[in-house]
Structures are given as structure tokens and as C-alpha cells.
MARBA-3410 file (N, C-alpha, C, O; in Angstrom, 1 decimal):
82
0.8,-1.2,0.0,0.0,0.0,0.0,0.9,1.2,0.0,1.8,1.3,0.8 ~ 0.7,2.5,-1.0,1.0,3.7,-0.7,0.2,4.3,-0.7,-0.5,4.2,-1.7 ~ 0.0,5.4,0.3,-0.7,6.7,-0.1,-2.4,6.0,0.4,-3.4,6.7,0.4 ~ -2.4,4.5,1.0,-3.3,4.2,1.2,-4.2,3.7,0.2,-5.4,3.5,0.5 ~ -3.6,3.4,-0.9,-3.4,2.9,-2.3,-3.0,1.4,-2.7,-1.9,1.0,-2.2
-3.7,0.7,-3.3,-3.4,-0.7,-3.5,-2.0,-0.2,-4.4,-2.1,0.7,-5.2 ~ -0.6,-1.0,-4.2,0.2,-0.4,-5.4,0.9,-1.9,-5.6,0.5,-2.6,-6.6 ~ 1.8,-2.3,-4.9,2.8,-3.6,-4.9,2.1,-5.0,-4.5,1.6,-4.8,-3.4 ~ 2.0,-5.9,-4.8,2.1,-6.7,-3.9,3.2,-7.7,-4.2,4.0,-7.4,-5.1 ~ 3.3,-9.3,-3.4,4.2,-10.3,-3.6,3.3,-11.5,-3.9,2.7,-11.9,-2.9
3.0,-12.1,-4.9,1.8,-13.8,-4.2,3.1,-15.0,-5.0,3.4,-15.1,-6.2 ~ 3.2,-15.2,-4.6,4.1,-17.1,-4.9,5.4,-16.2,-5.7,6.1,-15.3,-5.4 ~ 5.3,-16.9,-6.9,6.7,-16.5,-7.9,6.4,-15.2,-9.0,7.1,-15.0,-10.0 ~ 5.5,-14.6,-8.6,4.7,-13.4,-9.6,4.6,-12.4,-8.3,4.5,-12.6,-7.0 ~ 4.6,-11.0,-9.2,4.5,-9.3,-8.6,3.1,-9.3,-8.7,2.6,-10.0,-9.5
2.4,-8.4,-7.8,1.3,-7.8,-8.4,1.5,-6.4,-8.5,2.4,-5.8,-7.9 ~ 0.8,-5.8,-9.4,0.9,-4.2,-9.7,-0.4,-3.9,-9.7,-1.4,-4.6,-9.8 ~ -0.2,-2.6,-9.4,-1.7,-2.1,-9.9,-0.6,-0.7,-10.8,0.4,-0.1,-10.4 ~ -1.7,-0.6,-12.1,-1.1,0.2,-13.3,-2.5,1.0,-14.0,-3.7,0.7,-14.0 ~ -1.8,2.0,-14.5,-2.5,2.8,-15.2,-3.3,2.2,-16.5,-2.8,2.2,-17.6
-4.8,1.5,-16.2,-5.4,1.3,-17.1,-5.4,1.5,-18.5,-5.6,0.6,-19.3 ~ -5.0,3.1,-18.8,-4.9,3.5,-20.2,-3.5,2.5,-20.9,-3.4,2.1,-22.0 ~ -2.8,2.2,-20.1,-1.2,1.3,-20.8,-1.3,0.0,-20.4,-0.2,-0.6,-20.4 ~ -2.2,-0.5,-20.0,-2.6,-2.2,-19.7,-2.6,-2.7,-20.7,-2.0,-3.8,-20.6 ~ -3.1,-2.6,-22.1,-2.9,-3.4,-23.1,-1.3,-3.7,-23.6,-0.7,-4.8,-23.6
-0.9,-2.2,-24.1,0.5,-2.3,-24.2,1.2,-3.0,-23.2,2.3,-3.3,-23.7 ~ 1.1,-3.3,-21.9,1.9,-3.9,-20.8,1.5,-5.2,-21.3,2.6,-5.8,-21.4 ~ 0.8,-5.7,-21.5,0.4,-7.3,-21.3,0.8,-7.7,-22.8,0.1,-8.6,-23.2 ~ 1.3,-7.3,-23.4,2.4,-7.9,-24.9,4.0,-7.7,-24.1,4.9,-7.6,-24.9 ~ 4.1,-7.6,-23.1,5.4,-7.2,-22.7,6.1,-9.1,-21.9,5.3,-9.9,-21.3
7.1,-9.4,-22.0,7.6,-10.6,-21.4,7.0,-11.0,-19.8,7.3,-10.2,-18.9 ~ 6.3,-11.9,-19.5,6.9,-12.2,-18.6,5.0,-11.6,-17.4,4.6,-11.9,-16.3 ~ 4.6,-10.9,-18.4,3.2,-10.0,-17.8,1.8,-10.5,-18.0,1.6,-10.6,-19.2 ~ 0.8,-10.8,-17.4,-0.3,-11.6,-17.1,-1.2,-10.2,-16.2,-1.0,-9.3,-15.5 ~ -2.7,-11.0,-17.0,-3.8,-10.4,-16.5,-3.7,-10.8,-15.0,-3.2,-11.9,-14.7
-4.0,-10.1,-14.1,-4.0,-10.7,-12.8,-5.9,-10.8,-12.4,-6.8,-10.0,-12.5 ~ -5.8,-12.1,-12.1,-6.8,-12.7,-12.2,-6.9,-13.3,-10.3,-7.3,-14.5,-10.0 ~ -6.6,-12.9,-9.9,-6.9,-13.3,-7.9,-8.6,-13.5,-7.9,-8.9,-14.4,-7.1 ~ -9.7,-12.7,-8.5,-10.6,-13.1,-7.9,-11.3,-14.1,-8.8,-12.5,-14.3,-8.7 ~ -10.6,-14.6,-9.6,-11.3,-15.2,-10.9,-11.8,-14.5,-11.9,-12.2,-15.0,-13.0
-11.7,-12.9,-11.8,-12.1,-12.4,-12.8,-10.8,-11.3,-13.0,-9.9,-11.0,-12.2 ~ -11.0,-10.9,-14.5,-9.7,-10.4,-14.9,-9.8,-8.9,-14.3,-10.9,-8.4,-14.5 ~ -9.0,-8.2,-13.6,-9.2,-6.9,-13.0,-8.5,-5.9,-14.0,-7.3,-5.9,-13.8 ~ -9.1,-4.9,-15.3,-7.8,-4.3,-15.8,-7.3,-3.1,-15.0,-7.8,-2.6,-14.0 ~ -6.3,-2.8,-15.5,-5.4,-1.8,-14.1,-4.8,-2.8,-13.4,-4.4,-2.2,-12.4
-4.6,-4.1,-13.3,-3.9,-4.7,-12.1,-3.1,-6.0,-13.1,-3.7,-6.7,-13.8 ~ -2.1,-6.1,-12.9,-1.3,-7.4,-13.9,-0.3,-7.9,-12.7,0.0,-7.5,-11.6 ~ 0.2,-8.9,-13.5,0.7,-10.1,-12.4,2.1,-10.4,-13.3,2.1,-10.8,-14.4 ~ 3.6,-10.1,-12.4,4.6,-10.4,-13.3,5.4,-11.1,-12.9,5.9,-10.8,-11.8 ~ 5.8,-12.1,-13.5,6.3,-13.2,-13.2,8.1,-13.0,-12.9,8.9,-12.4,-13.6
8.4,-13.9,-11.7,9.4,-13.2,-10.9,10.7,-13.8,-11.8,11.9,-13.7,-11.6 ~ 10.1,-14.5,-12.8,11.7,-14.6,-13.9,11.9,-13.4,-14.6,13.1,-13.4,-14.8 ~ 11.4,-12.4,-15.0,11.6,-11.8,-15.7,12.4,-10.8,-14.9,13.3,-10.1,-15.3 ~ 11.9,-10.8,-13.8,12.5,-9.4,-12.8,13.9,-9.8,-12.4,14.1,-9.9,-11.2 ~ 14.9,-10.0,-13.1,16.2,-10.8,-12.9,17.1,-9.4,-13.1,18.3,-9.5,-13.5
16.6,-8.4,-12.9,17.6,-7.4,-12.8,17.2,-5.9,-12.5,16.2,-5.3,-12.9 ~ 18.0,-5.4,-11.7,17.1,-4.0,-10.7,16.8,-3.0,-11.6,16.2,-2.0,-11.2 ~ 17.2,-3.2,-12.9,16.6,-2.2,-14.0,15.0,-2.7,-14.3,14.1,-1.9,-14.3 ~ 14.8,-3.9,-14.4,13.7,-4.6,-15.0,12.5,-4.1,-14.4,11.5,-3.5,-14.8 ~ 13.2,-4.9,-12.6,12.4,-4.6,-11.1,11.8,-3.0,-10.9,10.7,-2.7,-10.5
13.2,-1.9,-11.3,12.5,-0.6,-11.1,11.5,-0.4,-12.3,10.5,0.2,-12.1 ~ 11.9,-0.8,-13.2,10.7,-0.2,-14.7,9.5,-0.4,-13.7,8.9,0.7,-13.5 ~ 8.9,-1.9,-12.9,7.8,-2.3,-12.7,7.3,-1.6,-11.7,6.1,-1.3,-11.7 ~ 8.1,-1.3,-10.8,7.7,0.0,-9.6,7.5,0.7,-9.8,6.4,1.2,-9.5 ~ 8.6,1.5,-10.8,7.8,2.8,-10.8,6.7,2.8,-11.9,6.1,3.9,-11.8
6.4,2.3,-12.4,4.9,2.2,-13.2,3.9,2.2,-12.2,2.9,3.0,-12.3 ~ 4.2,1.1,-11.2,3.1,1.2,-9.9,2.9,2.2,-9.5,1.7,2.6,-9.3 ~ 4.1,3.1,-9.3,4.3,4.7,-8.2,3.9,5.7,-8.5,3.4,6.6,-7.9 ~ 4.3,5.1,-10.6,3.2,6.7,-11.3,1.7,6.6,-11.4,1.1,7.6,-11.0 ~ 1.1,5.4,-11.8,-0.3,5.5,-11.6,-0.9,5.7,-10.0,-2.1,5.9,-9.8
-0.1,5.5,-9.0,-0.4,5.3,-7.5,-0.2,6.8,-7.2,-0.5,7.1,-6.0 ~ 0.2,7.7,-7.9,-0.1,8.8,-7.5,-1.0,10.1,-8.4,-0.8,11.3,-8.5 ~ -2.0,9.2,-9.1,-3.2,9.7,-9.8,-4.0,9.0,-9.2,-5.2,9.4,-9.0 ~ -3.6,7.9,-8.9,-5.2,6.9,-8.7,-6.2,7.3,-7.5,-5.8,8.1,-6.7 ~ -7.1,7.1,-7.5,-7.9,7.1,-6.7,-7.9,6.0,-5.5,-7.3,4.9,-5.5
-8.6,6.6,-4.4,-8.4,5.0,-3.0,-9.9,4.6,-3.3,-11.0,4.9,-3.7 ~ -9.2,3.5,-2.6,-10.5,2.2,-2.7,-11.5,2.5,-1.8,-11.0,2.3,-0.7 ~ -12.9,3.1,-1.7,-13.7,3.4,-0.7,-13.6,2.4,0.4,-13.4,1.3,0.2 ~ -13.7,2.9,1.5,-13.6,2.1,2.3,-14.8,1.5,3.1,-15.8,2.1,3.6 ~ -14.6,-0.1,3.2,-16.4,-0.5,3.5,-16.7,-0.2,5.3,-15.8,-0.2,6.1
-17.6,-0.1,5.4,-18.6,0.8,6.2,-18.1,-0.7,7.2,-17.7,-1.7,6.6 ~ -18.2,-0.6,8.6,-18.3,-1.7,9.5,-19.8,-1.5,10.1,-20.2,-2.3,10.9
END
């Protein structure tokens, strides 16, 4: 989480992101990058990257900071009422 913002996550041998919707298509013809699919349905804005690809801190930063730039336009996830 930044900013209180879904941005990074870790699940098994794949990244999660959350990304700027408008460049989701172009990202997912990229090596190594997957629809992220956690709830069974495809979420766009959120892709899943597989931790072979990330084999170098240039690769690793491209993928962060993509998170960092849409994570500081994005909007927060309302939060549910208790």
C-alpha cells in the first residue's frame, strides 16, 4: 500500500501491480506479464509479473515505478462501512 493505495504486492513467484489502465494493453504484450486474475475475474489496471523476468534492478525498477506513477493519480478504494 502507498498513499493508502493498492500499489505492490508479492503472491508465490509473480509481482502484483496495480497500473495505469490506459497502458494495460500495451503492458500485457510485454515478457513475462499476465492479466491478474486473484478473484477469478480479470481486473484491468492490475497485472501479475512473473518473478523470472525481474532478474535485474533495472527490470524490477521499470515495474515499480509504473506502480508509483499510476499510484499517485489513482484514486483510494472506498472504504467498506463496518
Amino acid at each position: 500500500m502507498v498513499n493508502d493505495k493498492m500499489c505492490v504486492g508479492v503472491e508465490s513467484e509473480r509481482m502484483m501491480l496495480r497500473i495505469d489502465p490506459a497502458k494495460y494493453e500495451a503492458l500485457m504484450e510485454m515478457e513475462g506479464c499476465n492479466p491478474m486474475d486473484f478473484t477469478g475475474r480479470v481486473m484491468k489496471g492490475y497485472v501479475f509479473v512473473d518473478a523470472a523476468v525481474l532478474n535485474t534492478k533495472k527490470k524490477l525498477e521499470f515495474w515499480i515505478n509504473l506502480a508509483l506513477e499510476y499510484n499517485a493519480i489513482a484514486k483510494t478504494s472506498k472504504k467498506k462501512k463496518k
